[in-house]
FIKOL-851508 format. One line per 5 residues: number of its first residue (from 0); their letters; for each residue x, y, z of N, C-alpha, C. Coordinates in steps of 0.02 Angstrom, whole numbers, plus 50000, padded with zeros to 5 digits. Layout:
! FIKOL-851508
NUM) a) X,Y,Z,X,Y,Z,X,Y,Z; ...
This chain:
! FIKOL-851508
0) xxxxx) 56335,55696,56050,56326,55628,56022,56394,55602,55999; 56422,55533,56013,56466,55503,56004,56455,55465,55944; 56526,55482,55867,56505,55458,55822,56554,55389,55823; 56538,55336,55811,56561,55268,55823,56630,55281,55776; 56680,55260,55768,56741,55246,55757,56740,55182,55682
5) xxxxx) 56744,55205,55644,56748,55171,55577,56822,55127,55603; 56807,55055,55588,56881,55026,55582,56886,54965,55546; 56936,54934,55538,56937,54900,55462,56886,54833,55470; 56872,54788,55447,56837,54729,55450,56862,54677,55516; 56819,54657,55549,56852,54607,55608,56884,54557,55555
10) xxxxx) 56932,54504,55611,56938,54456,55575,56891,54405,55569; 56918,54326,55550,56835,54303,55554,56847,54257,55612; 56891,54269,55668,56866,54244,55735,56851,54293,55756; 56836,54349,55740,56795,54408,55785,56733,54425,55743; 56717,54394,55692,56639,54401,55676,56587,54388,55692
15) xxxxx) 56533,54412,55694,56481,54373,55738,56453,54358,55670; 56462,54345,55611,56436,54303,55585,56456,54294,55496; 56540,54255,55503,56580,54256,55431,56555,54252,55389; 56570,54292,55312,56542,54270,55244,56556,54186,55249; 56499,54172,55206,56533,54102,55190,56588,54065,55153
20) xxxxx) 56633,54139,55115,56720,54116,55085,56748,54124,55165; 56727,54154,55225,56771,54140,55253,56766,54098,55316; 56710,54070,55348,56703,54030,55371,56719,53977,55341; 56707,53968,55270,56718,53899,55260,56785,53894,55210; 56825,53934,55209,56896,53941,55185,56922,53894,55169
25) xxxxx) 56926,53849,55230,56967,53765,55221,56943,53734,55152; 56893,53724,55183,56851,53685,55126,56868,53700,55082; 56850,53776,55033,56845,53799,54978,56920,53780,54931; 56968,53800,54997,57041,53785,54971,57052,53732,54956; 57031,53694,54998,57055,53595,54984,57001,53567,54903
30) xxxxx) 56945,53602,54906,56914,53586,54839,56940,53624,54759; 56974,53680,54774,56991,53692,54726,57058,53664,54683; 57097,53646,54762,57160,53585,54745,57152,53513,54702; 57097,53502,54730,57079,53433,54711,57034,53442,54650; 57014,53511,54630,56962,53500,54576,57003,53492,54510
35) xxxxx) 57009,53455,54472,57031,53457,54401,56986,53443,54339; 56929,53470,54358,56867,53478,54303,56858,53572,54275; 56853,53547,54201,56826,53618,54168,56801,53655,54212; 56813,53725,54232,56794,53782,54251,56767,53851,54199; 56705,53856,54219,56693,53901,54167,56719,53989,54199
40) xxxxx) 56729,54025,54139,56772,54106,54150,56764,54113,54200; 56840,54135,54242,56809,54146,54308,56791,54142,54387; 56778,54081,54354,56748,54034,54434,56801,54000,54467; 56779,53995,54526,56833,53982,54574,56854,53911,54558; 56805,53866,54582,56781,53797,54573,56747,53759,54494
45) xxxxx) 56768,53714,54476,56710,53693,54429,56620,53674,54451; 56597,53664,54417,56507,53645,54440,56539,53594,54462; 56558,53546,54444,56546,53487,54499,56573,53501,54556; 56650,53508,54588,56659,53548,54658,56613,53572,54697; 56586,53637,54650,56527,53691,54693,56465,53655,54692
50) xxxxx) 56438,53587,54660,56405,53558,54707,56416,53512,54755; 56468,53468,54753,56498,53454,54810,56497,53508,54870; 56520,53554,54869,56539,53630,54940,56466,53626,54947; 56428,53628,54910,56346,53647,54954,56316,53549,54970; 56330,53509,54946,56289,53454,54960,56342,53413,55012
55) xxxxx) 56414,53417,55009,56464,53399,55075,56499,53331,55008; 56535,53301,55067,56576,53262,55028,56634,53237,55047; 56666,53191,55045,56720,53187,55050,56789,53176,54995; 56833,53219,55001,56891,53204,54944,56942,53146,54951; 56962,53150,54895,57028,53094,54902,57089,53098,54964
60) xxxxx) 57079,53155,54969,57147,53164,55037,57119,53168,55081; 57050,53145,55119,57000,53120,55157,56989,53186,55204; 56994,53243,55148,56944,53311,55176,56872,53310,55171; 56854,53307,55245,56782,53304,55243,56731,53388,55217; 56716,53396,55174,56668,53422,55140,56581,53444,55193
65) xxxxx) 56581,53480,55241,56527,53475,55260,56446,53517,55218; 56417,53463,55205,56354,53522,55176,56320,53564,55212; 56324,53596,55167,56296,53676,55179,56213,53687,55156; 56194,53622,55109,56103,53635,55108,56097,53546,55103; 56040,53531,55139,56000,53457,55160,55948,53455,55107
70) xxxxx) 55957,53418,55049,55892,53415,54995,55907,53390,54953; 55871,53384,54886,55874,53345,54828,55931,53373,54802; 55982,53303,54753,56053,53332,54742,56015,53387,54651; 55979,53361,54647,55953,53379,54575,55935,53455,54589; 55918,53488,54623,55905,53543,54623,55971,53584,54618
75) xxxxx) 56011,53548,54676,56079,53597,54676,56115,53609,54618; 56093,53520,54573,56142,53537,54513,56106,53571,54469; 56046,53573,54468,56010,53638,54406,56030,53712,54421; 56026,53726,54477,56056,53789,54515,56135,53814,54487; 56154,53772,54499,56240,53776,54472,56249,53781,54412
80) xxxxx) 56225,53728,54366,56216,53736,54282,56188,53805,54276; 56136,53830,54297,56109,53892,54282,56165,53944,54263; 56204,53949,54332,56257,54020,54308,56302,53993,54274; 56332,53953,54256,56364,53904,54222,56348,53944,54130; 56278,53968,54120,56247,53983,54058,56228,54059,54062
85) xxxxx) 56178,54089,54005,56182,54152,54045,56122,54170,54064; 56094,54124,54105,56024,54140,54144,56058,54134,54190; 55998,54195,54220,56013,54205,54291,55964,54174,54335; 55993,54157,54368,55956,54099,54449,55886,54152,54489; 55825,54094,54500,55796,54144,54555,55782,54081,54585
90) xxxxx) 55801,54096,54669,55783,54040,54711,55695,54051,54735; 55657,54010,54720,55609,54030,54769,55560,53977,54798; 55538,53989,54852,55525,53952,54905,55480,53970,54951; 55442,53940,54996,55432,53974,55077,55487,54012,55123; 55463,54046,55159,55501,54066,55188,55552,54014,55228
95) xxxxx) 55632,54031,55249,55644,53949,55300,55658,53914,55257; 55658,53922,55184,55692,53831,55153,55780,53862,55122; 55794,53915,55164,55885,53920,55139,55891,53943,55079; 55839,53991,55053,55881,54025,54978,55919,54051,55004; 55937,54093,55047,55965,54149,55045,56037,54125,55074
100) xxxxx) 56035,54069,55123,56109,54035,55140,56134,54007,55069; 56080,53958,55029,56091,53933,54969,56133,53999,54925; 56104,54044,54915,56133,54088,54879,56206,54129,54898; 56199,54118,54970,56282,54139,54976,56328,54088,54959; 56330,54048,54960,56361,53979,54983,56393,53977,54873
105) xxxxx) 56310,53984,54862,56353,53966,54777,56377,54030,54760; 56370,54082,54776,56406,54136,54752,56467,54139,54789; 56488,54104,54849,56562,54082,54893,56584,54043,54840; 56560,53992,54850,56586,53952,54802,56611,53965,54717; 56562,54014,54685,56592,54033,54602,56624,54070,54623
110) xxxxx) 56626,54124,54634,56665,54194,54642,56715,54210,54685; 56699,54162,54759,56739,54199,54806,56718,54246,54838; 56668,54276,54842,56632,54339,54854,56584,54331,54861; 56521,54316,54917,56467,54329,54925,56456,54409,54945; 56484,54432,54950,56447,54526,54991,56420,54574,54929
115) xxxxx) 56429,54557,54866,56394,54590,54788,56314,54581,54829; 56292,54596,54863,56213,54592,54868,56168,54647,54874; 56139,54663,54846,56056,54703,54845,56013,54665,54891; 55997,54705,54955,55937,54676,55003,55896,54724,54991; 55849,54671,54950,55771,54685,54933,55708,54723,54990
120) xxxxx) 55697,54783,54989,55654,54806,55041,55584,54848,55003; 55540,54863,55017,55484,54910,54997,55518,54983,54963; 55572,54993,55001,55594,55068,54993,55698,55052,54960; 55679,54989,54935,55749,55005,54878,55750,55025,54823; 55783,55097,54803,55798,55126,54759,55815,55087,54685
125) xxxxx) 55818,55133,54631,55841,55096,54585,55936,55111,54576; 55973,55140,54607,56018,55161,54625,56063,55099,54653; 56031,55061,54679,56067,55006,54736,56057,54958,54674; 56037,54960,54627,56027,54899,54577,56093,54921,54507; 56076,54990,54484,56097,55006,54440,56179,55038,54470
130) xxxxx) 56171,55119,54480,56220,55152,54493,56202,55214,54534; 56239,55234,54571,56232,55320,54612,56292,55357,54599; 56262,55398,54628,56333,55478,54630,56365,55515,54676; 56397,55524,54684,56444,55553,54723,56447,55630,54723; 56391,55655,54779,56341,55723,54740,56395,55768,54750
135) xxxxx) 56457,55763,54797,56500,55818,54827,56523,55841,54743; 56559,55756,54716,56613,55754,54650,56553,55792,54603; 56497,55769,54583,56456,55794,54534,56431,55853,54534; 56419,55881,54597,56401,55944,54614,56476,55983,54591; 56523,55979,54598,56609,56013,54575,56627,55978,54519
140) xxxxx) 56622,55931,54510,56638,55941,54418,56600,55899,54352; 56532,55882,54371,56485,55875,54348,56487,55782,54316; 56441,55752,54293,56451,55668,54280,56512,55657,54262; 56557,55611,54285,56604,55580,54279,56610,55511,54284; 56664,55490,54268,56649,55398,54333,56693,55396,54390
145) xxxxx) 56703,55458,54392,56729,55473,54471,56685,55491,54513; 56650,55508,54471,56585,55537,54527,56534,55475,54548; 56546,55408,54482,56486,55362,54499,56503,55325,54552; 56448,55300,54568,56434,55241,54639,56405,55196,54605; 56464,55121,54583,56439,55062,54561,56411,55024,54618
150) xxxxx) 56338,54977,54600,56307,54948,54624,56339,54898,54669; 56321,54862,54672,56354,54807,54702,56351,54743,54600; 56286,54747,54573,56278,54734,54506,56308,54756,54461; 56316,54827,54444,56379,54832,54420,56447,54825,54422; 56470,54810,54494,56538,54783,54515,56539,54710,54475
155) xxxxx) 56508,54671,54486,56482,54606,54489,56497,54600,54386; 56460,54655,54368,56456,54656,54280,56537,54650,54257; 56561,54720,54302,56626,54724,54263,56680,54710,54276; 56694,54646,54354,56732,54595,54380,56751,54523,54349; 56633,54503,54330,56639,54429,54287,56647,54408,54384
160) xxxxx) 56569,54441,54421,56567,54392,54470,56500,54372,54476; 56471,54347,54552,56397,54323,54547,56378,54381,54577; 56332,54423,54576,56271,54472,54626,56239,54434,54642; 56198,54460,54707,56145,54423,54731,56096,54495,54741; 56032,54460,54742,55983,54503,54757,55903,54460,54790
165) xxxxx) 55939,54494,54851,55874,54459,54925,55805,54492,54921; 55764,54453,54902,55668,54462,54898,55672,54498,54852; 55674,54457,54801,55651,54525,54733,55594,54526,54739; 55544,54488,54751,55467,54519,54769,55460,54598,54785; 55496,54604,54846,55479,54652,54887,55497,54700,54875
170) xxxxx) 55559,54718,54795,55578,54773,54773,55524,54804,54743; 55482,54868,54734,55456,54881,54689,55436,54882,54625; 55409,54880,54580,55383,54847,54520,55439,54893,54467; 55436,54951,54461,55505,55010,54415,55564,54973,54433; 55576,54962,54495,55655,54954,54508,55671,54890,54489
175) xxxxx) 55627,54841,54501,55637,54784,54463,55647,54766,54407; 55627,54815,54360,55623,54809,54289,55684,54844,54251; 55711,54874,54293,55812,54893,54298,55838,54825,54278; 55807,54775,54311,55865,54729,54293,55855,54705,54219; 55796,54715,54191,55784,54664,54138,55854,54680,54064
180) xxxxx) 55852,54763,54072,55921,54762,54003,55974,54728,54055; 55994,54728,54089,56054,54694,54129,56064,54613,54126; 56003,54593,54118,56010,54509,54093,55986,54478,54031; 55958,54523,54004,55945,54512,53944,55992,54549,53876; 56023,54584,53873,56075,54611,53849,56150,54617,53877
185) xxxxx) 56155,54600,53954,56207,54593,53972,56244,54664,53996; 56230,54748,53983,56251,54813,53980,56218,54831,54032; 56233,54877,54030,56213,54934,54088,56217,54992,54071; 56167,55035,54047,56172,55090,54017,56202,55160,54064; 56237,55192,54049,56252,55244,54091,56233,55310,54044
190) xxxxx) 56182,55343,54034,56164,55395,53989,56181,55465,54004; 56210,55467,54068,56241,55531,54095,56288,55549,54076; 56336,55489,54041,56403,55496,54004,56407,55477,53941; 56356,55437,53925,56339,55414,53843,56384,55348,53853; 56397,55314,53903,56443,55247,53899,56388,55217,53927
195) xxxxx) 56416,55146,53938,56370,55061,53944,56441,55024,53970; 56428,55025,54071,56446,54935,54069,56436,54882,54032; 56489,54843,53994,56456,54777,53977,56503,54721,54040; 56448,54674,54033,56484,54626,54068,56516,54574,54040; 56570,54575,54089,56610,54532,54074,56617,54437,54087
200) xxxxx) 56632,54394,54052,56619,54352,54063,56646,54316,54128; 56569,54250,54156,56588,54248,54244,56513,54281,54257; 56507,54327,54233,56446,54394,54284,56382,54343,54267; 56346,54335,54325,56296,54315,54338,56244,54330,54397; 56178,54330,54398,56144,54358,54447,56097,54286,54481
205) xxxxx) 56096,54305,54555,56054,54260,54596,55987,54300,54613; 55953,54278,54624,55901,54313,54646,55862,54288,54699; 55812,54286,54776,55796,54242,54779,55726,54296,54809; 55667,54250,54820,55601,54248,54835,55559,54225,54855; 55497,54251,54906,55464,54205,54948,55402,54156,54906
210) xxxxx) 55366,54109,54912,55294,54104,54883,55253,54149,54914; 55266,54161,55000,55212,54214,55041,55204,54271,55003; 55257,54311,54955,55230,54358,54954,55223,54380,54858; 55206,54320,54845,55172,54320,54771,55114,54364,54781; 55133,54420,54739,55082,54468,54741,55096,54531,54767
215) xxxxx) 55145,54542,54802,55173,54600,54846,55195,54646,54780; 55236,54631,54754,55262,54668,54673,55296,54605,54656; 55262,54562,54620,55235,54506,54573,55287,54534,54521; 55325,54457,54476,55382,54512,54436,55341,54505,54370; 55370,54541,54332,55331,54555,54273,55337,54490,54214
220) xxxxx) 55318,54496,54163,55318,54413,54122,55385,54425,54091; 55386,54516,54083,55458,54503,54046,55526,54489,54071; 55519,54498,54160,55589,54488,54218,55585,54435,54221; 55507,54369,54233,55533,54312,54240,55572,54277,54197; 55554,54308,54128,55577,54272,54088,55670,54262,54086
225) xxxxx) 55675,54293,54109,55754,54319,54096,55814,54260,54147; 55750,54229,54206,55762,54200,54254,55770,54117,54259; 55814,54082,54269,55803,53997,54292,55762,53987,54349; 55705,53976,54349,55683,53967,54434,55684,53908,54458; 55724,53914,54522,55716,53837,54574,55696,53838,54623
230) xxxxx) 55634,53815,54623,55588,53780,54696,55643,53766,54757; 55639,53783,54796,55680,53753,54857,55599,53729,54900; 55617,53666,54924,55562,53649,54964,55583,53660,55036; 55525,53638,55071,55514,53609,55158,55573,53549,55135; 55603,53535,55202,55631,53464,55211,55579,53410,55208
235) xxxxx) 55598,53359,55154,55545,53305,55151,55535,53243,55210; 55591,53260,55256,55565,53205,55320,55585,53227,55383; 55537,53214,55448,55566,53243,55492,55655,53240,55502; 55673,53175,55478,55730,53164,55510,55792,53224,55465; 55778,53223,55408,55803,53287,55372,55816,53336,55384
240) xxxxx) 55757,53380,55425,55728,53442,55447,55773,53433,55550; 55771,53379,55551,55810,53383,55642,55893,53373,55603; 55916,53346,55566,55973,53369,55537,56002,53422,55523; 55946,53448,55493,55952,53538,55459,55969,53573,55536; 55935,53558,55571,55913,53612,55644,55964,53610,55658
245) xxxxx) 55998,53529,55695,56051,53516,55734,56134,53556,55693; 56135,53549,55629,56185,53576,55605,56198,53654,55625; 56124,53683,55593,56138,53757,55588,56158,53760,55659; 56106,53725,55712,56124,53753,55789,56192,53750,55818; 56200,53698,55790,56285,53680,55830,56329,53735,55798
250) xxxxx) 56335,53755,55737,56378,53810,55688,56346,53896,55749; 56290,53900,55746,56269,53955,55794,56304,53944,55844; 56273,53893,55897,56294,53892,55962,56391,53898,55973; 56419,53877,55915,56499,53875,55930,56505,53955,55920; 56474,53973,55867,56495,54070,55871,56470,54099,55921
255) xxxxx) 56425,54092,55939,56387,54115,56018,56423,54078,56091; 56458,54054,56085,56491,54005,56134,56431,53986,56162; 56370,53955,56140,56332,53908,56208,56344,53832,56196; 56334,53790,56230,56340,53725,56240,56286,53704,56194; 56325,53656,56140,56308,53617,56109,56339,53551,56124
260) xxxxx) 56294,53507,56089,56297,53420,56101,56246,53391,56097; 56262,53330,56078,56187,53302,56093,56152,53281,56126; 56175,53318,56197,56100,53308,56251,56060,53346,56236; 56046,53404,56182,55990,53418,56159,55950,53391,56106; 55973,53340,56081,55929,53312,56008,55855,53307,56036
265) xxxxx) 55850,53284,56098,55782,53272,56085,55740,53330,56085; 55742,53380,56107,55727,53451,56125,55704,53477,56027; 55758,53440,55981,55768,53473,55939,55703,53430,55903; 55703,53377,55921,55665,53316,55882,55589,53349,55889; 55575,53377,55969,55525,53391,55984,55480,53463,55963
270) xxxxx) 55540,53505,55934,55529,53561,55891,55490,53560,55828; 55554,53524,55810,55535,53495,55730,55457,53470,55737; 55444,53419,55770,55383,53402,55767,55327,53418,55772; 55332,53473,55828,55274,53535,55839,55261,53552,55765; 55334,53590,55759,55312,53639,55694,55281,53595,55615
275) xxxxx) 55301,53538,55606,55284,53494,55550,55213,53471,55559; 55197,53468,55610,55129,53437,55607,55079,53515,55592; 55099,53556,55650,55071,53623,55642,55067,53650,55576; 55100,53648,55556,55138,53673,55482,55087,53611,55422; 55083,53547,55446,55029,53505,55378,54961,53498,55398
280) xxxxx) 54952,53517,55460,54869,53488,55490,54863,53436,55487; 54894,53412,55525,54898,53320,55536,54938,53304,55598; 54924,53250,55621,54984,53223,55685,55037,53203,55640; 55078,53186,55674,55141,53126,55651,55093,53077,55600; 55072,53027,55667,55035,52949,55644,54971,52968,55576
285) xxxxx) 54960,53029,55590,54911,53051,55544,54834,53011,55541; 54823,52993,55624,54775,53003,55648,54704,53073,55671; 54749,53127,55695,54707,53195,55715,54736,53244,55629; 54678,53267,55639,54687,53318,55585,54689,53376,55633; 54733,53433,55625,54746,53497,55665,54736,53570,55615
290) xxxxx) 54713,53609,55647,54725,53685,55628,54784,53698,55620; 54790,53751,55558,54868,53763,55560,54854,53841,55579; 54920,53873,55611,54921,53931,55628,54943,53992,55591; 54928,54048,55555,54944,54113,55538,55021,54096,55507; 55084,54087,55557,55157,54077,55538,55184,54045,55481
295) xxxxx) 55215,54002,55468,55254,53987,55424,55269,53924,55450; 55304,53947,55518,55351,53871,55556,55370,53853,55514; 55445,53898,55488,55496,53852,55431,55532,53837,55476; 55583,53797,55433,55648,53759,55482,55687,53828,55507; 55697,53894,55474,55740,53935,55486,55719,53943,55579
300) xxxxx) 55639,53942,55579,55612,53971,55636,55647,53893,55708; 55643,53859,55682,55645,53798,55723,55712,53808,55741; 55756,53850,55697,55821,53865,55708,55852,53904,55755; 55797,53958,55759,55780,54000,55803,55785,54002,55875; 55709,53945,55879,55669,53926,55951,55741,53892,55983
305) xxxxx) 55767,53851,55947,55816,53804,55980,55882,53848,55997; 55908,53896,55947,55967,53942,55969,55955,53981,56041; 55889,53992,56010,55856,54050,56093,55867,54013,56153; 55825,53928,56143,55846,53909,56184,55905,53882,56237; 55932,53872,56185,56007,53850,56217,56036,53907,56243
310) xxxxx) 56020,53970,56220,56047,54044,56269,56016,54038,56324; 55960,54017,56349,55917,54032,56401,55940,53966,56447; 55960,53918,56428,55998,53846,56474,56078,53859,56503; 56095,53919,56421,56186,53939,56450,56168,53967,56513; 56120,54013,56518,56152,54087,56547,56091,54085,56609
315) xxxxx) 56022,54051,56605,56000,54059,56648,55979,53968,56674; 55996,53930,56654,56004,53861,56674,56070,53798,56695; 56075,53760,56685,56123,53717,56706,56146,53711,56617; 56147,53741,56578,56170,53725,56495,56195,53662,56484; 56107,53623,56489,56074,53568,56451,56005,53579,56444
320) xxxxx) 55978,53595,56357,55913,53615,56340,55865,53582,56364; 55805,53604,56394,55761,53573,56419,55698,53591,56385; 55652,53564,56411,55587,53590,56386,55558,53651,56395; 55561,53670,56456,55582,53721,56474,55610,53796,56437; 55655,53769,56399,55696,53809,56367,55675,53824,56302
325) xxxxx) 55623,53790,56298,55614,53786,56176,55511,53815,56176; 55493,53814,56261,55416,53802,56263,55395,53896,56242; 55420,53955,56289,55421,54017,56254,55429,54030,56176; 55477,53982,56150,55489,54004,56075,55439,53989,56027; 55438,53941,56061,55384,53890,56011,55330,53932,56020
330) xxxxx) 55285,53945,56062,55220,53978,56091,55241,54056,56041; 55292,54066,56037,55309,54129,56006,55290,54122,55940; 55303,54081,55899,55323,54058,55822,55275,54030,55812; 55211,54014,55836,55163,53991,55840,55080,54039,55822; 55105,54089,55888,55049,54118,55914,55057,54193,55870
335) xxxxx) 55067,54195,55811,55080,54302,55765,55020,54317,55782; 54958,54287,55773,54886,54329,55783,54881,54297,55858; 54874,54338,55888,54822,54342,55961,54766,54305,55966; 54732,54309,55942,54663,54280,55921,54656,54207,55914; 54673,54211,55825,54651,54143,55813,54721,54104,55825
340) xxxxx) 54792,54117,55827,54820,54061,55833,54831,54040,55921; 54820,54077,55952,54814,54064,56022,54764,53995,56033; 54722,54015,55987,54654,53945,56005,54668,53889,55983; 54730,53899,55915,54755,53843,55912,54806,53805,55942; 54847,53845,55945,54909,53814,55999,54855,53783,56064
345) xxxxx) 54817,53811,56105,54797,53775,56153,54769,53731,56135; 54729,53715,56097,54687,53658,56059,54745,53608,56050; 54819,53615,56026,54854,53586,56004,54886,53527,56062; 54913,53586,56123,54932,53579,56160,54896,53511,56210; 54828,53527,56204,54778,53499,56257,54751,53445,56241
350) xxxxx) 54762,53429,56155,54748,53367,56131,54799,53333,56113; 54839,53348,56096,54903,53332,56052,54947,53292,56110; 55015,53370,56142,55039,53366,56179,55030,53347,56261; 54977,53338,56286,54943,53297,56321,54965,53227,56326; 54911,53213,56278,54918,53160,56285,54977,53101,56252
355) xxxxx) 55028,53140,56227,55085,53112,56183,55121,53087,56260; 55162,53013,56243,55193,52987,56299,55276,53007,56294; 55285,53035,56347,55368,53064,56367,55368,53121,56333; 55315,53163,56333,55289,53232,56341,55288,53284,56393; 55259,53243,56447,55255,53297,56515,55280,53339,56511
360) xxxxx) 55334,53339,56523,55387,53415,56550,55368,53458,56506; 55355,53444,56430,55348,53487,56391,55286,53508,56393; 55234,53489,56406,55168,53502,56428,55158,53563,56475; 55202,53525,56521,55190,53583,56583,55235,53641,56578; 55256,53621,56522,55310,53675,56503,55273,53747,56452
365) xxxxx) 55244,53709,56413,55173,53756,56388,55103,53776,56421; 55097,53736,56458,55070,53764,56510,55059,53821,56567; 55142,53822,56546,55159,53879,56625,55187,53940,56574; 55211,53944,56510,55231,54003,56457,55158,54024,56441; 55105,53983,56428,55022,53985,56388,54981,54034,56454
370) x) 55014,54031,56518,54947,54072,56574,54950,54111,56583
């Protein structure tokens, strides 16, 4: 067996997919030039800047600012005030409404550092939250802090930066409750040595979470408490939500080298729309009332169907998206149960998409993925 070759970090034209300090570098640099507002300990940017970097903008030396989240400016700025104080942030949402881009983006933006993260799984330790060991060092000369393995949270404590931590739902109910002396006292107990990280000022925690899985390990009354929570919604209009798509896609498709432009908007328009109506049980005109299907159909997914597709127009078409190209995804993102959402997509298809005018292609385009 061939063991792969450890080597240092690509750069970030060889990433397949930059933190967001370094994709968006320019930016960050030209806002911190131009920012001359209070900065609290720490932070890269002041709050006003770092909501500018996530909502876009333009500066006085006519650097365009592109946003990084499509939504109410009021949310972003409660978000920002949050670490600003010493509550810690929990984004939560449906699946698809951008906590988790949201959350890199403001921890790019305060710190400089989005990679402090804990990804939340069924089987994360309390180790990846708190601290580990270095069993070779501990096993030969017993607890030390040479021997410890700081978290990514404890880095974060004793820097005075942001952590993040992806689906706290889905961490277990013990390990979750690690965090509560950590934000509510600010320390980190280390009892192996009789010392305590404290944190330093700057240190703040993100957190973010689905509504789907309220109930999976539900946080306790005493973790929420410790927490600012912000709703991130659905995009409130289609035209919002084909904004959202077209951005992320074009930022994908340039790292993937496929052809972007806008001879696909309508492709994108026609996504969006599937999934929004699917997604409220309603048409557009809000004439037919519809079944909704098992999925989600967030924008992340619409993000998806349309990236997929534009691979399938590069590499196996004339690379210009067609209907053709978005009708598999969709049928994909649609159809999780066999069963019952199959009966809906065709129901959908056969009443809906039918009879919708400057449809066809796409019709027969579900038609021929559906047999």
């Amino acid at each position: 067996m061939t063991v792969p070759e450890i080597t240092a970090p690509a750069g970030t034209e060889e990433a397949l997919r930059p933190h967001a300090e370094d994709a968006f570098a320019d930016e960050l640099k030209a806002l911190a030039a131009a920012d001359d507002r209070q900065r609290p300990a720490r932070w890269r940017l002041s709050p006003w800047a770092v909501a500018m970097y996530l909502l876009g903008g333009t500066l006085p030396d006519g650097t365009v600012i592109t946003p990084k989240y499509v939504g109410p400016r009021r949310i972003v700025e409660v978000a920002v005030t949050t670490l600003a104080t010493d509550r810690a942030l929990l984004l939560l949402g449906v699946p698809g409404t951008a906590k988790t881009w949201v959350s890199e983006h403001l921890a790019a933006a305060v710190s400089g550092d989005s990679t402090l993260l804990v990804q939340g799984t069924a089987g994360t330790p309390e180790e990846a939250i708190r601290y580990g060991w270095n069993y070779a060092q501990l096993l030969a000369h017993g607890p030390s802090r040479d021997a410890l393995v700081p978290s990514p949270v404890m880095r974060a404590m004793s820097e005075g930066m942001t952590a993040r931590v992806e689906e706290l739902t889905r961490i277990p109910a013990d390990v979750q409750d690690s965090l509560i002396t950590i934000l509510s006292e600010k320390t980190l107990p280390v009892p192996e040595l009789g010392q305590e990280v404290q944190a330093v000022r700057g240190f703040n925690l993100i957190a973010t979470a689905n509504d789907r899985d309220r109930g999976v390990n539900d946080l306790s009354s005493a973790l929420r408490r410790r927490f600012n929570t912000v709703v991130l919604p659905l995009p409130a209009t289609p035209e919002a939500e084909v904004d959202i798509v077209s951005r992320r896609v074009d930022q994908m498709g340039r790292s993937l080298d496929l052809p972007t432009g806008p001879e696909g908007i309508d492709e994108i328009r026609r996504v969006v729309t599937v999934f929004r109506e699917l997604r409220d049980g309603v048409t557009t005109d809000g004439r037919t009332k519809l079944k909704s299907p098992s999925g989600t159909l967030s924008t992340a997914e619409a993000i998806s169907v349309v990236t997929n597709g534009l691979a399938l127009a590069a590499h196996f078409g004339d690379g210009v998206l067609r209907p053709g190209d978005v009708a598999a995804g969709i049928l994909g993102a649609v159809v999780r149960d066999p069963a019952a959402d199959r009966v809906i997509w065709q129901e959908y298809v056969e009443t809906v998409v039918r009879e919708r005018d400057g449809w066809k292609d796409f019709y027969r385009a579900c038609r021929e993925v559906s047999a």
